[in-house]
C-alpha positions as CSV (number, residue, x, y, z in Angstrom):
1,X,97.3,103.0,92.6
2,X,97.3,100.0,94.8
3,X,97.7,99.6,98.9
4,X,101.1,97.8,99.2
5,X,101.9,95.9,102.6
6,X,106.2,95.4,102.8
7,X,107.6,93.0,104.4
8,X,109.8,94.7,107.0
9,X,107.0,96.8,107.5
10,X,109.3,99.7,108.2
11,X,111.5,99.6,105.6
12,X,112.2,102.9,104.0
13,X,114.1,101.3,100.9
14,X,110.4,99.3,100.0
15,X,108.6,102.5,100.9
16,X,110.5,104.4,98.6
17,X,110.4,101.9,95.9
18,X,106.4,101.7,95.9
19,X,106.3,105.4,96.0
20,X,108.3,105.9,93.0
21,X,106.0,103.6,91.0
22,X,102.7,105.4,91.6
23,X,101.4,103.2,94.6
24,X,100.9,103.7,98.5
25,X,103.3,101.7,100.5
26,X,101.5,100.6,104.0
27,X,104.4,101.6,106.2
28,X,104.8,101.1,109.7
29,X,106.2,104.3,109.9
30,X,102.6,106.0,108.4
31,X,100.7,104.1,111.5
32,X,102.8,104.8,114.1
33,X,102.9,108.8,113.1
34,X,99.0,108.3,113.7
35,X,99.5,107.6,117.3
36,X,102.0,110.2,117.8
37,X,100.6,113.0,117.1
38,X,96.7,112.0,117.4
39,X,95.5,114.6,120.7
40,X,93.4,111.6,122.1
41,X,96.4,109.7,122.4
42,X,97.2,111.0,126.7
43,X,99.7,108.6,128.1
44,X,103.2,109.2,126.0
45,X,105.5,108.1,125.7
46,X,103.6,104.6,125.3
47,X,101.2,105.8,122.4
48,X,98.3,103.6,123.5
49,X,94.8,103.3,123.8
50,X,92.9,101.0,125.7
51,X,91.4,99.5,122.5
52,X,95.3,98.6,121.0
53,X,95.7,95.4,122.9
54,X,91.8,94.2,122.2
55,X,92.7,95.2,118.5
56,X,96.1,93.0,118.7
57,X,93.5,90.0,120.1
58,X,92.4,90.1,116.1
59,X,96.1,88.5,115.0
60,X,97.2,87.3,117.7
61,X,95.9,84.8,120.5
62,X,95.9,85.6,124.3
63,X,98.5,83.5,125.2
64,X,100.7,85.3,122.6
65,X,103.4,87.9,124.8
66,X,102.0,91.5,124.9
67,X,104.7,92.5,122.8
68,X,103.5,90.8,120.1
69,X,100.0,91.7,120.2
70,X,100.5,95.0,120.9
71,X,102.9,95.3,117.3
72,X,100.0,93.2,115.4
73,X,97.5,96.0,116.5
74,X,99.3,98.2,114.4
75,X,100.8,95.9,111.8
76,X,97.7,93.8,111.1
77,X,95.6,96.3,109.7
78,X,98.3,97.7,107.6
79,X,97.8,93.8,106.3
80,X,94.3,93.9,106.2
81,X,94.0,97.0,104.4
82,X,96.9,95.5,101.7
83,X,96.0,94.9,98.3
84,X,99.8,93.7,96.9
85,X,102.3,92.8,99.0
86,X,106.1,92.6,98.9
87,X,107.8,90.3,101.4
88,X,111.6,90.3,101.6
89,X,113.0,87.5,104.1
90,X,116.8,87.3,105.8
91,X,116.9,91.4,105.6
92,X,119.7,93.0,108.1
93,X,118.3,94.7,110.6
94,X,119.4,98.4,108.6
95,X,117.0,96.9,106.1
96,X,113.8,97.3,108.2
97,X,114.0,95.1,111.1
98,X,111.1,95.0,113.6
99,X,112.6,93.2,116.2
100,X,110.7,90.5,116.9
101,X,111.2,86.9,115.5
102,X,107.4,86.1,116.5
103,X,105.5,89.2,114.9
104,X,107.7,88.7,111.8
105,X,106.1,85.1,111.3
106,X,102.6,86.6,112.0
107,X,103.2,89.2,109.6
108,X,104.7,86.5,106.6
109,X,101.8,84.3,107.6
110,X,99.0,86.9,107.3
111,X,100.3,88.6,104.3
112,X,100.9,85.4,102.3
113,X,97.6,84.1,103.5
114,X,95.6,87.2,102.0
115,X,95.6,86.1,98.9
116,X,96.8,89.1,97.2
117,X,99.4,89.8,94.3
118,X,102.9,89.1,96.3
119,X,106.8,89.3,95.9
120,X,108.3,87.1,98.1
121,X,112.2,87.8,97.7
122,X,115.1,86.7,99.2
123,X,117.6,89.9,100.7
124,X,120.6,90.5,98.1
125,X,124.4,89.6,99.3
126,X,126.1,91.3,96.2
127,X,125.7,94.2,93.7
128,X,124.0,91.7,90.9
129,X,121.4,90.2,93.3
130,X,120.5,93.5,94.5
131,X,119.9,95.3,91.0
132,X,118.0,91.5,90.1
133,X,115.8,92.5,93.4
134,X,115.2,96.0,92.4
135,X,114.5,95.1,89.0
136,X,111.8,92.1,89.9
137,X,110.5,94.7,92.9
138,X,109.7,97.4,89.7
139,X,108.5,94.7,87.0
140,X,106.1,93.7,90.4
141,X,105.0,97.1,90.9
142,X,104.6,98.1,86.9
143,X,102.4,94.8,87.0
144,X,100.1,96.0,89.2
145,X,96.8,98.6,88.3
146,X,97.6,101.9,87.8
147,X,95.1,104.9,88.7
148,X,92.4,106.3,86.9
149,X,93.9,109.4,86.6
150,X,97.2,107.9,84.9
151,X,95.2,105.5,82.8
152,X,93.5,108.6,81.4
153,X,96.5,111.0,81.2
């Protein structure tokens, strides 16, 4: 099984896909769950700790707006902790959008710079393109290393 950062980070369609195939999509959706319902977390409906925006300094500079920061925070170590990626540019905002032109270039730029296996697709316009992008997300994610479990069973 291999940690795979997606590109939206919050896309459920790329989440499901990596699930299917045996591996552990690094979803937005995972992290932010942590900060909801973790009892040291006292000041909702923010969701913060004072460490978030020193952990956001990590990816992105002062001068960066707090927004930013405070999304890299969370995003980055999904990033960090990434071992595959799958990045899917021009995606609709039902797709997986994170709303924020500058984070998604942080995020593209950190992922590609990791150095790790990566998909880098383009979002489908009609039915062929979109079965040709599931099919080259699946031959991506059947490439990858398998667990030890299903390499012995």
């Amino acid at each position: 099984m291999v940690k795979v950062a997606m590109f939206p980070p919050n896309s459920l369609i790329l989440a499901d896909l990596i699930e299917r195939k045996g591996h552990e999509p690094l979803a937005l959706q995972k992290a932010v769950r942590k900060k909801v319902v973790d009892p040291e977390i006292d000041s909702p409906p923010m969701n913060i700790t004072e460490e978030d925006p020193i952990k956001g300094l990590k990816y992105a500079a002062i001068e960066v707006p707090s927004g930013v920061r405070g999304r890299m925070s969370i995003i980055g170590p999904l990033i960090d902790e990434a071992e595959a990626a799958i990045i899917v540019e021009d995606a609709p905002f039902g797709f997986g959008c994170i709303g924020c032109a500058r984070t998604n270039e942080l995020s593209t730029y950190y992922l590609r710079r990791r150095g790790v296996p990566t998909l880098e697709l383009v979002y489908p316009k009609t039915k062929e393109e979109t079965t040709d992008m599931v099919n080259k997300i699946n031959t991506f994610l059947d490439s990858l290393p398998k667990s030890e479990e299903e390499n012995n069973g």
